[in-house]
PyMOL Python script that loads the backbone (N, CA, C, O; Angstrom):
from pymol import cmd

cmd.read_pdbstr("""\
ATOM      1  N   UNK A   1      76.818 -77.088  -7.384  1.00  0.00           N
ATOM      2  CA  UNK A   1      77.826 -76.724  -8.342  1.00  0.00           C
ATOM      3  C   UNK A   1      78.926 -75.951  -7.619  1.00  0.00           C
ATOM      4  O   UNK A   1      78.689 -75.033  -6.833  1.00  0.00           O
ATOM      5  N   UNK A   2      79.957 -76.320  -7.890  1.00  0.00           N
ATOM      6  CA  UNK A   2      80.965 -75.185  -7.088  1.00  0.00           C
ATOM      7  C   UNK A   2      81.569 -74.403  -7.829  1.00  0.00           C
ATOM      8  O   UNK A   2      81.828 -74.635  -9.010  1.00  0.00           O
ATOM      9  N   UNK A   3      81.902 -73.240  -7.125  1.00  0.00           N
ATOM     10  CA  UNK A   3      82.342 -72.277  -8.201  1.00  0.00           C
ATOM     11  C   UNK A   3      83.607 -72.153  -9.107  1.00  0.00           C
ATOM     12  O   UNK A   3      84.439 -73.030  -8.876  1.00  0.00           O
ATOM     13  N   UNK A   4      83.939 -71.271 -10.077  1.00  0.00           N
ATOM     14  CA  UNK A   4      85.012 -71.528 -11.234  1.00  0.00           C
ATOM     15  C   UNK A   4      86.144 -71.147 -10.175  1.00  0.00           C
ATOM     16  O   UNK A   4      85.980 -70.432  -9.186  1.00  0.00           O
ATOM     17  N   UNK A   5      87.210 -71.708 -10.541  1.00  0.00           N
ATOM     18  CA  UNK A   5      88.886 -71.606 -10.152  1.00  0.00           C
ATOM     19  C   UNK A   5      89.422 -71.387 -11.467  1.00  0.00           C
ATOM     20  O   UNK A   5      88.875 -71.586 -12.552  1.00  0.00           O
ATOM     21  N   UNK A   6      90.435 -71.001 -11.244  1.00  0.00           N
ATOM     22  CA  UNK A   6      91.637 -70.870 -12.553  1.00  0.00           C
ATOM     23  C   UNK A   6      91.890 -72.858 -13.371  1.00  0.00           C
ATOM     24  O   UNK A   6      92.277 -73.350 -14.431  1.00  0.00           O
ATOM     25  N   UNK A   7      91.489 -73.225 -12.339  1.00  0.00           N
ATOM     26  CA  UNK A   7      91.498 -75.227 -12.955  1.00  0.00           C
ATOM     27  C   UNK A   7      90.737 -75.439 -13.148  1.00  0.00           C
ATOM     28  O   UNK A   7      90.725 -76.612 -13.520  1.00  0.00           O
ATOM     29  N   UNK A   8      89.783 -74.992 -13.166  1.00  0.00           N
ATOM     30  CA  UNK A   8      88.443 -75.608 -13.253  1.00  0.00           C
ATOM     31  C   UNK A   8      87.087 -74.233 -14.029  1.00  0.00           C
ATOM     32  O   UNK A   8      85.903 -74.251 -13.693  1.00  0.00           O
ATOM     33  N   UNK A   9      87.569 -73.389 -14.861  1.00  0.00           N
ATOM     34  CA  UNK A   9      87.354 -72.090 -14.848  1.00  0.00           C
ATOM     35  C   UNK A   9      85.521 -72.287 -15.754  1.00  0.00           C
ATOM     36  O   UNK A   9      85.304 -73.140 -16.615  1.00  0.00           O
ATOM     37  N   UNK A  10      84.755 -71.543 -15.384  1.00  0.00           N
ATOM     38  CA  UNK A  10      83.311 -71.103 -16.191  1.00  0.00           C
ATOM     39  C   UNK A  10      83.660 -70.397 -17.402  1.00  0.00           C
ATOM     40  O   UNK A  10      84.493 -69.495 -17.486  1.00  0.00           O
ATOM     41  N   UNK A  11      82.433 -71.240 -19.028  1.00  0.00           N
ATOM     42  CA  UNK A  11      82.567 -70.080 -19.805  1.00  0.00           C
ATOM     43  C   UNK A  11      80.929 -69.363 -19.887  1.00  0.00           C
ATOM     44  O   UNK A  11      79.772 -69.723 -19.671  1.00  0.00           O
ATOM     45  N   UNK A  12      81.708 -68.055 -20.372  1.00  0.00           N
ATOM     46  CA  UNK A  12      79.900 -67.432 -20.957  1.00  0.00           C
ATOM     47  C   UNK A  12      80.558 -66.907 -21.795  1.00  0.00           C
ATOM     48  O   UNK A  12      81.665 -66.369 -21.840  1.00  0.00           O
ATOM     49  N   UNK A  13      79.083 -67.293 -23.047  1.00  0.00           N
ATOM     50  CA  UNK A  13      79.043 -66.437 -24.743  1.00  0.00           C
ATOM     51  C   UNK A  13      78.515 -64.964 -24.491  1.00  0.00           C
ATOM     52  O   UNK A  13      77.612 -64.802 -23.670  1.00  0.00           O
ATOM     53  N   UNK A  14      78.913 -64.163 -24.998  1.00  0.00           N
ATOM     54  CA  UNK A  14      78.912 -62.751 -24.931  1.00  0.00           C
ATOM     55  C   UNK A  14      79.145 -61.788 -26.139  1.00  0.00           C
ATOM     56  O   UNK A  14      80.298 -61.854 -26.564  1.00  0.00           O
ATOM     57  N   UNK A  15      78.281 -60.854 -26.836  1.00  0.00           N
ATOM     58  CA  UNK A  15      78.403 -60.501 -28.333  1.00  0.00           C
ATOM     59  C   UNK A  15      77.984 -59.079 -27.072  1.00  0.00           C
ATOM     60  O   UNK A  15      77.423 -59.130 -25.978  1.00  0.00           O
ATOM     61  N   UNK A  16      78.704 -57.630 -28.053  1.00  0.00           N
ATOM     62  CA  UNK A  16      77.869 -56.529 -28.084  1.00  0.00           C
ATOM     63  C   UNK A  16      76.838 -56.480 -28.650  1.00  0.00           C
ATOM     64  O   UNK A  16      76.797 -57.046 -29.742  1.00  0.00           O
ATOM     65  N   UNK A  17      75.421 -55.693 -28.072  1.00  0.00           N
ATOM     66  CA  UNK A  17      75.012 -55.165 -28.868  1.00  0.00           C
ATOM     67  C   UNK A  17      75.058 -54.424 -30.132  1.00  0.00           C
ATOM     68  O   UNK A  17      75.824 -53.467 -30.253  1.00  0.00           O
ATOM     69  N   UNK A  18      74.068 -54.914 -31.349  1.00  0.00           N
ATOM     70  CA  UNK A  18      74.227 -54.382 -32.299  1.00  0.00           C
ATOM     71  C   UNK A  18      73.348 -52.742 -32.361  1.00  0.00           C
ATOM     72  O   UNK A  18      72.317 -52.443 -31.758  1.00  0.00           O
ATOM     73  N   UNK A  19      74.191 -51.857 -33.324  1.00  0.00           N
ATOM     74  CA  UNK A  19      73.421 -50.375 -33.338  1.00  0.00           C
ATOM     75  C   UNK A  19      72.022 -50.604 -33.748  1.00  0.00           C
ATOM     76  O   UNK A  19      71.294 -49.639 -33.510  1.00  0.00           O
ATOM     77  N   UNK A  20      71.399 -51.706 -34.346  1.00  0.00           N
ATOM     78  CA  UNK A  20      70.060 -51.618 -34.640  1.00  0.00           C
ATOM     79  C   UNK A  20      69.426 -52.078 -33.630  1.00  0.00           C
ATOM     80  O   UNK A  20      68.317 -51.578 -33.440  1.00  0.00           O
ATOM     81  N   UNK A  21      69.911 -53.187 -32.634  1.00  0.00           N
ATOM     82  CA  UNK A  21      69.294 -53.471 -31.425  1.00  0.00           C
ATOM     83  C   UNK A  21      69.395 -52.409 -30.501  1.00  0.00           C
ATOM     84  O   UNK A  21      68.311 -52.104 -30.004  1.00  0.00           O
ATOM     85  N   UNK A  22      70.637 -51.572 -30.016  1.00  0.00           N
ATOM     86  CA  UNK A  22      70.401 -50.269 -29.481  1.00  0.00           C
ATOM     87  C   UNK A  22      69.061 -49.338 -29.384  1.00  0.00           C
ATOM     88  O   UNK A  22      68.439 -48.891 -28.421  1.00  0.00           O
ATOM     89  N   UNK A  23      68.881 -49.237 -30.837  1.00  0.00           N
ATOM     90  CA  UNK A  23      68.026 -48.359 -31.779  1.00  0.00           C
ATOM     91  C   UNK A  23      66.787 -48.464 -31.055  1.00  0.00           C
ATOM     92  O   UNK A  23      66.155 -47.515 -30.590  1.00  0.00           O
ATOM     93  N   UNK A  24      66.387 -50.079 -30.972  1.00  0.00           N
ATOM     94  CA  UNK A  24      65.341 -50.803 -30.326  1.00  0.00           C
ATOM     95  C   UNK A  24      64.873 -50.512 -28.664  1.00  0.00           C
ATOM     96  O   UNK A  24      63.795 -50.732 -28.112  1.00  0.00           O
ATOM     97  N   UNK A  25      65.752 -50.109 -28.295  1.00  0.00           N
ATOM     98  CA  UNK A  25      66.224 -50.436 -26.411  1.00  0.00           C
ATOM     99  C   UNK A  25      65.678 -48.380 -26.177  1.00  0.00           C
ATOM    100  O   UNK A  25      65.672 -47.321 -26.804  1.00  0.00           O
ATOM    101  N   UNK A  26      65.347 -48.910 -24.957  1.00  0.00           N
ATOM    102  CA  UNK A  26      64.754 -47.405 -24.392  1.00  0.00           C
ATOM    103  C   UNK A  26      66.410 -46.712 -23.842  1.00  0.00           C
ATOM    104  O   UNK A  26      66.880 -45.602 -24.090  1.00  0.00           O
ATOM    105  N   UNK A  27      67.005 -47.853 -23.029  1.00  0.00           N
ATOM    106  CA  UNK A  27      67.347 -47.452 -22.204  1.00  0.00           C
ATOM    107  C   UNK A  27      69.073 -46.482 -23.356  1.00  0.00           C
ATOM    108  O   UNK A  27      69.255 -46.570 -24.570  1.00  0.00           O
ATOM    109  N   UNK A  28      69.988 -45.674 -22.277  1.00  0.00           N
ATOM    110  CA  UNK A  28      70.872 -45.262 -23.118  1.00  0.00           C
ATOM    111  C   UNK A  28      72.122 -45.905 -22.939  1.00  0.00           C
ATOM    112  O   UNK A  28      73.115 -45.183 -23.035  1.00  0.00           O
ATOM    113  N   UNK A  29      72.285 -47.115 -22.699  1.00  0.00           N
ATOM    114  CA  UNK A  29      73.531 -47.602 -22.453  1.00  0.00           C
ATOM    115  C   UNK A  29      73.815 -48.336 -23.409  1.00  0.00           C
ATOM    116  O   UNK A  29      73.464 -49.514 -23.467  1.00  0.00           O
ATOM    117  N   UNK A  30      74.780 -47.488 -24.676  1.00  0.00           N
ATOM    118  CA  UNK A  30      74.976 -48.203 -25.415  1.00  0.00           C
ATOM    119  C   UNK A  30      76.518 -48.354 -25.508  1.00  0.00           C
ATOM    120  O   UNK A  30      76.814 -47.191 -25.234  1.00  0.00           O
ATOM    121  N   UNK A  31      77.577 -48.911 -25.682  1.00  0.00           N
ATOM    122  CA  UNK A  31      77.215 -50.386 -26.071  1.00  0.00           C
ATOM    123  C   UNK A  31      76.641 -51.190 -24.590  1.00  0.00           C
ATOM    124  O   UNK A  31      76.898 -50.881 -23.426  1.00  0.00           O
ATOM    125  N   UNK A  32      75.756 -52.350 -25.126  1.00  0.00           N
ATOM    126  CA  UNK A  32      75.363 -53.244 -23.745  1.00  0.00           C
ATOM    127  C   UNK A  32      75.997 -54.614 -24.014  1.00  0.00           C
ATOM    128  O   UNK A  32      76.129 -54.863 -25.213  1.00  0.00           O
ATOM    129  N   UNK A  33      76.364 -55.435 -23.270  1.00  0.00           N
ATOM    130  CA  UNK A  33      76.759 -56.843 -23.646  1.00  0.00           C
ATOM    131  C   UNK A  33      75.583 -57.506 -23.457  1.00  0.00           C
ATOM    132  O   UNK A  33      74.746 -57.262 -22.589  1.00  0.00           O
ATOM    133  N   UNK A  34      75.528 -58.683 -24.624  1.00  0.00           N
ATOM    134  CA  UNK A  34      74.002 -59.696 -24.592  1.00  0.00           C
ATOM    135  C   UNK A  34      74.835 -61.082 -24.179  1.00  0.00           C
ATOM    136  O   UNK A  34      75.950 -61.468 -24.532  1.00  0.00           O
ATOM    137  N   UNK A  35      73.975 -61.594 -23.408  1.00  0.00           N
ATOM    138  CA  UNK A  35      74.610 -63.186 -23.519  1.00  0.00           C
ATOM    139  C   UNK A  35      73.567 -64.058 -23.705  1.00  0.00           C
ATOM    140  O   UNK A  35      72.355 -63.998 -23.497  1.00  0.00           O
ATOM    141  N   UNK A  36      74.747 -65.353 -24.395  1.00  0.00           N
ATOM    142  CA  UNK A  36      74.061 -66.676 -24.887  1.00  0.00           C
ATOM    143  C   UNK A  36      73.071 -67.012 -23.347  1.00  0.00           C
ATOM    144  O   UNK A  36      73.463 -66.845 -22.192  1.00  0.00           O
ATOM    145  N   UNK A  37      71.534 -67.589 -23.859  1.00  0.00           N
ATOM    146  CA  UNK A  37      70.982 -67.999 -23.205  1.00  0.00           C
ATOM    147  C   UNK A  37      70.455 -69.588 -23.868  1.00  0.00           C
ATOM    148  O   UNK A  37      70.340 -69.712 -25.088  1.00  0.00           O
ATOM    149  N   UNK A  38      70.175 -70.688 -22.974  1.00  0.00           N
ATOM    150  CA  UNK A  38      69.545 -71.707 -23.686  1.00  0.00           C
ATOM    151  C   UNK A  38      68.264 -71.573 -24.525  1.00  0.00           C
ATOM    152  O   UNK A  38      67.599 -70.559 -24.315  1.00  0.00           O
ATOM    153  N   UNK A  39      67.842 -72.404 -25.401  1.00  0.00           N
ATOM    154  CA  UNK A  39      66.488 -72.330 -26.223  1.00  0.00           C
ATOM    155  C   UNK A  39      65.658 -72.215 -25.409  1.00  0.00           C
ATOM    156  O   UNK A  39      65.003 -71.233 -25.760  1.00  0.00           O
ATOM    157  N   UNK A  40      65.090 -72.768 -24.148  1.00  0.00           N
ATOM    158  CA  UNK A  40      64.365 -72.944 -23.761  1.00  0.00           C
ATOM    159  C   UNK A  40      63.733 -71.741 -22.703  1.00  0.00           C
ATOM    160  O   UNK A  40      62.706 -71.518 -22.061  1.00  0.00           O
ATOM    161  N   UNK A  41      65.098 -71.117 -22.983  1.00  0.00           N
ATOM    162  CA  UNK A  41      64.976 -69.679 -21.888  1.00  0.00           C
ATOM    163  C   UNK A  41      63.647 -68.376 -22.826  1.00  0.00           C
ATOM    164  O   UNK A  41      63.226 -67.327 -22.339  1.00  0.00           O
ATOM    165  N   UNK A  42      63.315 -68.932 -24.144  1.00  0.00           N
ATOM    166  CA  UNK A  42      62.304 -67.682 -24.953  1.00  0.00           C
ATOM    167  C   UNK A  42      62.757 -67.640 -26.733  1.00  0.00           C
ATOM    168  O   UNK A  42      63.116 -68.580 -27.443  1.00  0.00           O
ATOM    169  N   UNK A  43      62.645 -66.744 -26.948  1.00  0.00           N
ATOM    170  CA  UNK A  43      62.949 -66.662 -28.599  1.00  0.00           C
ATOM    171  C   UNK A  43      64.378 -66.321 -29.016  1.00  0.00           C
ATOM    172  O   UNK A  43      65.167 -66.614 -29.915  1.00  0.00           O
ATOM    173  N   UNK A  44      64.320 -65.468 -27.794  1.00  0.00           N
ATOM    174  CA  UNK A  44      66.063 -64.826 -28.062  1.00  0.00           C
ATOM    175  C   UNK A  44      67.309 -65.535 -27.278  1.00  0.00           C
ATOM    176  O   UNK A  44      67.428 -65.980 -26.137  1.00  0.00           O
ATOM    177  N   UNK A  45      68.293 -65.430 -28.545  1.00  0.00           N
ATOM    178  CA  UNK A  45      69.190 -66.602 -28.119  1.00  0.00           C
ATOM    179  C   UNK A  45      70.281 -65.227 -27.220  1.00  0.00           C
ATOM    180  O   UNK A  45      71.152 -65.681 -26.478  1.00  0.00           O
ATOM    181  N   UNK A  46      70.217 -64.297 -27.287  1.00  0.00           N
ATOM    182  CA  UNK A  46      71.149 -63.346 -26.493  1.00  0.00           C
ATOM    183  C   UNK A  46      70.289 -62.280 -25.645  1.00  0.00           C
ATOM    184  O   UNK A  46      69.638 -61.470 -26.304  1.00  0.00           O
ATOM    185  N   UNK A  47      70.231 -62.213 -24.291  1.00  0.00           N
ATOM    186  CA  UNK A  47      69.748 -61.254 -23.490  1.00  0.00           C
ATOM    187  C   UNK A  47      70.743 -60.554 -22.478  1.00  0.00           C
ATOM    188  O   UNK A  47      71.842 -60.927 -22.066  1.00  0.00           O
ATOM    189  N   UNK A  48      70.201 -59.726 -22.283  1.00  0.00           N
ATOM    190  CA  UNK A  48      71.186 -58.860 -21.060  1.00  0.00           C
ATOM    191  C   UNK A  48      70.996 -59.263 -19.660  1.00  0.00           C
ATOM    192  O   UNK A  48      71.673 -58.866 -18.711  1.00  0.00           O
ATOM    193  N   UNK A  49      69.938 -60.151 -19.614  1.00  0.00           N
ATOM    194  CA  UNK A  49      70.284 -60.414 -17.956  1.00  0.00           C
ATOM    195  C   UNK A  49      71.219 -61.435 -17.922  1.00  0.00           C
ATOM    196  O   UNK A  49      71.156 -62.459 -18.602  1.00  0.00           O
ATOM    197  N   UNK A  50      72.224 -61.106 -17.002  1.00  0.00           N
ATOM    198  CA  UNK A  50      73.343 -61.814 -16.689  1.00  0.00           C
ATOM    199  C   UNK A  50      72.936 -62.794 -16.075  1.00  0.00           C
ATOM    200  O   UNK A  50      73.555 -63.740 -16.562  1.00  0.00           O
ATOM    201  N   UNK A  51      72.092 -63.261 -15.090  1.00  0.00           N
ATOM    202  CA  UNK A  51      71.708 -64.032 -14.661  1.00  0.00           C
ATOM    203  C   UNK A  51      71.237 -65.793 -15.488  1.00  0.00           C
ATOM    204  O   UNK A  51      71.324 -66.960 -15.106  1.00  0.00           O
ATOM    205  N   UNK A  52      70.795 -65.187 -16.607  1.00  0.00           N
ATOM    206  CA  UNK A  52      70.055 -66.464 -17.659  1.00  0.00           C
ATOM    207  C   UNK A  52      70.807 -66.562 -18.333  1.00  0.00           C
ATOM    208  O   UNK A  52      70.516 -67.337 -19.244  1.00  0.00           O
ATOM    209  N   UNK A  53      72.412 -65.846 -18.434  1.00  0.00           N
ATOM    210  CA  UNK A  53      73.660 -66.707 -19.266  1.00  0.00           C
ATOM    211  C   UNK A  53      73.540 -67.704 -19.147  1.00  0.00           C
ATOM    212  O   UNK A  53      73.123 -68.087 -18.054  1.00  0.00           O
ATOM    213  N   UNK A  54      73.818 -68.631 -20.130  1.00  0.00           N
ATOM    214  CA  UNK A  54      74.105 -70.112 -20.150  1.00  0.00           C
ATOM    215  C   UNK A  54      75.700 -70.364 -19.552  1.00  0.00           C
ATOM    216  O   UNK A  54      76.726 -69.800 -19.932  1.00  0.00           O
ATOM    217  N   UNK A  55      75.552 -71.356 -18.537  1.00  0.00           N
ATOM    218  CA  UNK A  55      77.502 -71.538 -18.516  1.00  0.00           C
ATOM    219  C   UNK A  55      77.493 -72.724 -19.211  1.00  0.00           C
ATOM    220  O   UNK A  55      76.621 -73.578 -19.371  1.00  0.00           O
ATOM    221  N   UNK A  56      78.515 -72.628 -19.555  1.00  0.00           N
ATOM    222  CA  UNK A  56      79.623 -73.532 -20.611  1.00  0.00           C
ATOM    223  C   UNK A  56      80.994 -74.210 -19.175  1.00  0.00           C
ATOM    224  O   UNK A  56      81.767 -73.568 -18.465  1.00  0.00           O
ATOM    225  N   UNK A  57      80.738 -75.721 -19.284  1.00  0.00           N
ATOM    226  CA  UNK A  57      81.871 -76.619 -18.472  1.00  0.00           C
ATOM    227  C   UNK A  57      83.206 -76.358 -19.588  1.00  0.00           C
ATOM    228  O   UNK A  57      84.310 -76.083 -19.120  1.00  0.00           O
ATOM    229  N   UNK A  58      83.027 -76.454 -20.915  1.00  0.00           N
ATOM    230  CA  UNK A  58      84.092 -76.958 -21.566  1.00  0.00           C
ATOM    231  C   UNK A  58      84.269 -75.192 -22.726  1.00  0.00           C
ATOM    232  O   UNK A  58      83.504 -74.352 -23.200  1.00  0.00           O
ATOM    233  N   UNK A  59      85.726 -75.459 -22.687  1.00  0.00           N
ATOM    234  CA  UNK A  59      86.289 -74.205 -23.760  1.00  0.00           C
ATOM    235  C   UNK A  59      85.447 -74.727 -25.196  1.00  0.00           C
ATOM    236  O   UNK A  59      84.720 -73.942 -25.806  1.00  0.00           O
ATOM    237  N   UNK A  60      85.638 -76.062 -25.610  1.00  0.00           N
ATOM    238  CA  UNK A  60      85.274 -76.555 -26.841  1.00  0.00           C
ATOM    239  C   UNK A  60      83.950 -75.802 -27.385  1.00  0.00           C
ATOM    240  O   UNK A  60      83.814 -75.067 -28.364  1.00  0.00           O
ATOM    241  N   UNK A  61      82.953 -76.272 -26.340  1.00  0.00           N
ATOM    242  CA  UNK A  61      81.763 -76.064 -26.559  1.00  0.00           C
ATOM    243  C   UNK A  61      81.035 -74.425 -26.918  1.00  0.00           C
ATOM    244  O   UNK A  61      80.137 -74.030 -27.661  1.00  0.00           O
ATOM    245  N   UNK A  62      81.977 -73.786 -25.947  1.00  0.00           N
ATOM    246  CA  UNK A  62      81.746 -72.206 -25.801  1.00  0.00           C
ATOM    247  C   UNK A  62      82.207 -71.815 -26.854  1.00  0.00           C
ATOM    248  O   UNK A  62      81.580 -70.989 -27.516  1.00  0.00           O
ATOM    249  N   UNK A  63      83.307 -72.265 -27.235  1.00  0.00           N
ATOM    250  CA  UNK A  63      84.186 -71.545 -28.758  1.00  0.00           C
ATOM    251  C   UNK A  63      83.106 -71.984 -29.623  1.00  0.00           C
ATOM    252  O   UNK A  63      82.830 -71.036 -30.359  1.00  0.00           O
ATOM    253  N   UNK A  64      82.327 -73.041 -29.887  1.00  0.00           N
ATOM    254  CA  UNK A  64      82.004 -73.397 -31.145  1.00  0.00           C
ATOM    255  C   UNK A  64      80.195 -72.496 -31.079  1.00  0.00           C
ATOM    256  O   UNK A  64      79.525 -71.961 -31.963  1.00  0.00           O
ATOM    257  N   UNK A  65      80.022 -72.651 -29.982  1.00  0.00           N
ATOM    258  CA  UNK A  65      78.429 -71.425 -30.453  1.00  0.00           C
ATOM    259  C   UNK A  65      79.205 -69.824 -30.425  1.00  0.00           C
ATOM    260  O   UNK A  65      78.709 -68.945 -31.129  1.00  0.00           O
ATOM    261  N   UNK A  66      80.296 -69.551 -29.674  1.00  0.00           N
ATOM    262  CA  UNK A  66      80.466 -68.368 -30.213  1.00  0.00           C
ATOM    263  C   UNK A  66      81.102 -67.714 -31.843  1.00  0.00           C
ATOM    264  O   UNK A  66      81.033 -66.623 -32.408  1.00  0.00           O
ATOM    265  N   UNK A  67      81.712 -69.031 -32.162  1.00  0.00           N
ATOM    266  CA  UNK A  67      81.914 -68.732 -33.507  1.00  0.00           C
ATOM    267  C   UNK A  67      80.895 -69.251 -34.360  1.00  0.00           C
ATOM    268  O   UNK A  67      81.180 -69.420 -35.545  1.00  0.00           O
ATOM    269  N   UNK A  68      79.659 -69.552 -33.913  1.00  0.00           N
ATOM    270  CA  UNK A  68      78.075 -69.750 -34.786  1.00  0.00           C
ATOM    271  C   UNK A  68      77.795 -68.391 -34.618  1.00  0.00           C
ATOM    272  O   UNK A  68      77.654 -67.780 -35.677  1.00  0.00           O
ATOM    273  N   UNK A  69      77.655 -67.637 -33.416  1.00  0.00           N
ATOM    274  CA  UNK A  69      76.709 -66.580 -33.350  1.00  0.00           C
ATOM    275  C   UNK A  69      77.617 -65.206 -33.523  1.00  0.00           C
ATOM    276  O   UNK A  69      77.136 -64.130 -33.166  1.00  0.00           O
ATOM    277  N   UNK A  70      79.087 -65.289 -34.143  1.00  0.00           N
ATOM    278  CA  UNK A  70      79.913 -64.357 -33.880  1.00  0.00           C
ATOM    279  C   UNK A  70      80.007 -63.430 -32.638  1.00  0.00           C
ATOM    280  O   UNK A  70      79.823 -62.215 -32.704  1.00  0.00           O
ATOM    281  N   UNK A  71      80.329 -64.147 -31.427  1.00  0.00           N
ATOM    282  CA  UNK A  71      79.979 -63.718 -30.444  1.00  0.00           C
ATOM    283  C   UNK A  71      81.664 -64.023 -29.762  1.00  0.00           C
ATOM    284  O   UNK A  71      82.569 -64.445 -30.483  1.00  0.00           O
ATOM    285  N   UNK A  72      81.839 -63.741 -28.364  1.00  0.00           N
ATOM    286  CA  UNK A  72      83.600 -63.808 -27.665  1.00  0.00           C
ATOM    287  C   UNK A  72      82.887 -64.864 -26.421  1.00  0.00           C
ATOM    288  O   UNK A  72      81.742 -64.957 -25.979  1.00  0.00           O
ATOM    289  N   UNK A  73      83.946 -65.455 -26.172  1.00  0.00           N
ATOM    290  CA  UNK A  73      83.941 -66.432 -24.611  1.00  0.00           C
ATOM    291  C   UNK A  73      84.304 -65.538 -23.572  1.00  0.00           C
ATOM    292  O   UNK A  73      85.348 -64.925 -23.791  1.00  0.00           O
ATOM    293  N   UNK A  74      83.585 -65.233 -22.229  1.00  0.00           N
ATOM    294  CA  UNK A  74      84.163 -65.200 -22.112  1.00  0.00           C
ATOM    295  C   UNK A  74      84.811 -66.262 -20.375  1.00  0.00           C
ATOM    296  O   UNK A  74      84.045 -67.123 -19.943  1.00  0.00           O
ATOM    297  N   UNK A  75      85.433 -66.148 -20.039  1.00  0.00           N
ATOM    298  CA  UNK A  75      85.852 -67.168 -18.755  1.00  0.00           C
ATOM    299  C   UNK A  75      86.348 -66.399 -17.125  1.00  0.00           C
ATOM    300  O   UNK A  75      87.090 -65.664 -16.473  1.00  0.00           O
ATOM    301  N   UNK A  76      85.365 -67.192 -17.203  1.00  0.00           N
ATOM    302  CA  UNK A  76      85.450 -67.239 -15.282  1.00  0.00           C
ATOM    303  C   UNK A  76      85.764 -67.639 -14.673  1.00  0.00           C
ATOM    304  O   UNK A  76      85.230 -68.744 -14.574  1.00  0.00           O
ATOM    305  N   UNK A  77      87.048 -67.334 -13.416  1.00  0.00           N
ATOM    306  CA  UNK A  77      88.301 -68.022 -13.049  1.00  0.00           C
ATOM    307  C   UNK A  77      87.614 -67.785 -11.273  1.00  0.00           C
ATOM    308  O   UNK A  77      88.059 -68.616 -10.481  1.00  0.00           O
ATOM    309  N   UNK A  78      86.651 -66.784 -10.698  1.00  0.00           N
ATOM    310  CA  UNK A  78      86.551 -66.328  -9.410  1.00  0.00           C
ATOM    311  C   UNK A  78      85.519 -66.350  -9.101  1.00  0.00           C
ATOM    312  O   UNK A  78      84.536 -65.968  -9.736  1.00  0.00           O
ATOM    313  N   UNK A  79      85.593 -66.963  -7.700  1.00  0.00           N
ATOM    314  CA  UNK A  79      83.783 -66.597  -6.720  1.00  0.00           C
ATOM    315  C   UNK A  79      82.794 -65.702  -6.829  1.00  0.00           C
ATOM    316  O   UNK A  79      81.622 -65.861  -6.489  1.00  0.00           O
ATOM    317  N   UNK A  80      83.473 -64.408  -7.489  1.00  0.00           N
ATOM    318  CA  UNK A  80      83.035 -63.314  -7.282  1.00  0.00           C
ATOM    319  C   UNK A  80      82.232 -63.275  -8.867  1.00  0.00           C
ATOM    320  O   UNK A  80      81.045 -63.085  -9.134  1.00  0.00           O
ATOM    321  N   UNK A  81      83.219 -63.495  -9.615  1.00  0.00           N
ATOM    322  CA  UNK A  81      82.697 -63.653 -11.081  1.00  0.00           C
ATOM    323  C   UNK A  81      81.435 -64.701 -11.299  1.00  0.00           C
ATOM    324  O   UNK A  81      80.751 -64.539 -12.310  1.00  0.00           O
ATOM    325  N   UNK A  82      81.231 -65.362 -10.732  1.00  0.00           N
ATOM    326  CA  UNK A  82      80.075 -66.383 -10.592  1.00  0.00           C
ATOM    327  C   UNK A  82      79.354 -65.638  -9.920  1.00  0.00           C
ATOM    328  O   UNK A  82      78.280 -65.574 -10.518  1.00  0.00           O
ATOM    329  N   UNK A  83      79.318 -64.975  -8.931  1.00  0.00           N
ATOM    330  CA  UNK A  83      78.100 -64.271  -7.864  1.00  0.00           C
ATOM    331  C   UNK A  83      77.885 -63.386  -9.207  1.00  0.00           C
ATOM    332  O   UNK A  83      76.727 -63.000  -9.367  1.00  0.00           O
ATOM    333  N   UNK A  84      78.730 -63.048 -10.093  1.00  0.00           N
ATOM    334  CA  UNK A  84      78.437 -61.614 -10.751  1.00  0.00           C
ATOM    335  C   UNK A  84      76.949 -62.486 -11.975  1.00  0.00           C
ATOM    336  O   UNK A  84      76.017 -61.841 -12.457  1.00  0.00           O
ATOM    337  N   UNK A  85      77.095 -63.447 -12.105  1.00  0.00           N
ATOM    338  CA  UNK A  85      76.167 -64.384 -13.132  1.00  0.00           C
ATOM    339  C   UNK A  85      74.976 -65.070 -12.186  1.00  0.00           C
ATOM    340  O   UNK A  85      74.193 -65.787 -12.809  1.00  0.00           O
ATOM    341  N   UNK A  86      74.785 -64.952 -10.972  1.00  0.00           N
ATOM    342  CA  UNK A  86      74.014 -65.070 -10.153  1.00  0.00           C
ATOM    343  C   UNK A  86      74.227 -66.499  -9.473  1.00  0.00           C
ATOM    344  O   UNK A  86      73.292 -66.984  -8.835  1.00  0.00           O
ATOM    345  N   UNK A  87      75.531 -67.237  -9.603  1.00  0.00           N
ATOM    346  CA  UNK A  87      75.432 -68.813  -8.947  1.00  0.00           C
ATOM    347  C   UNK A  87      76.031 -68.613  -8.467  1.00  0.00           C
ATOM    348  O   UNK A  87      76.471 -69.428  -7.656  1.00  0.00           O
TER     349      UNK A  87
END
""", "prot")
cmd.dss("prot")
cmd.show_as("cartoon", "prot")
cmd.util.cbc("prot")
cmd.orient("prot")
C-alpha cells in the first residue's frame, strides 16, 4: 500500500469520547478520540488504538459511516500521518 499524498489522501472515522464512556475508562484523559474499526476487529465499532482504525480509499464511503455513527472524517494527506495509524 503506499502512503496518503494530498492526491491520493487516507480517510479515518473518528468520534470523541462520550462522558459516560469516560466514566467507564480508568485512565484520566478525557476527552480521548475513538476510531471506526471493522466488524471483525470485536464488538466495538470505535476503539482508541490508532492502529486498528479502519482506512477509508474513498471520501464517499468515510462520510457515509461517519454520518451513521455521528462521528468526523478525518484525512490523511502525509507519511508521517500514516506512520501515526501504524502503516
Amino acid at each position: 500500500m503506499s502512503q496518503p499524498t494530498v492526491l491520493g489522501p487516507w480517510y479515518i472515522v473518528q468520534r470523541l469520547m462520550s462522558e459516560r464512556e469516560a466514566a467507564e475508562e480508568t485512565n484520566d484523559n478525557y476527552p480521548r478520540v475513538l476510531y471506526y474499526t471493522a466488524m471483525e476487529d470485536g464488538p466495538a465499532m470505535f476503539q482508541t488504538n490508532k492502529k486498528r482504525a479502519m482506512l477509508f480509499m474513498s471520501l464517499g464511503s468515510a462520510s457515509r459511516v461517519a454520518a451513521a455513527e455521528v462521528a468526523e472524517v478525518r484525512v490523511l494527506t502525509t507519511k508521517e500521518e500514516g506512520e501515526e495509524f501504524g502503516r
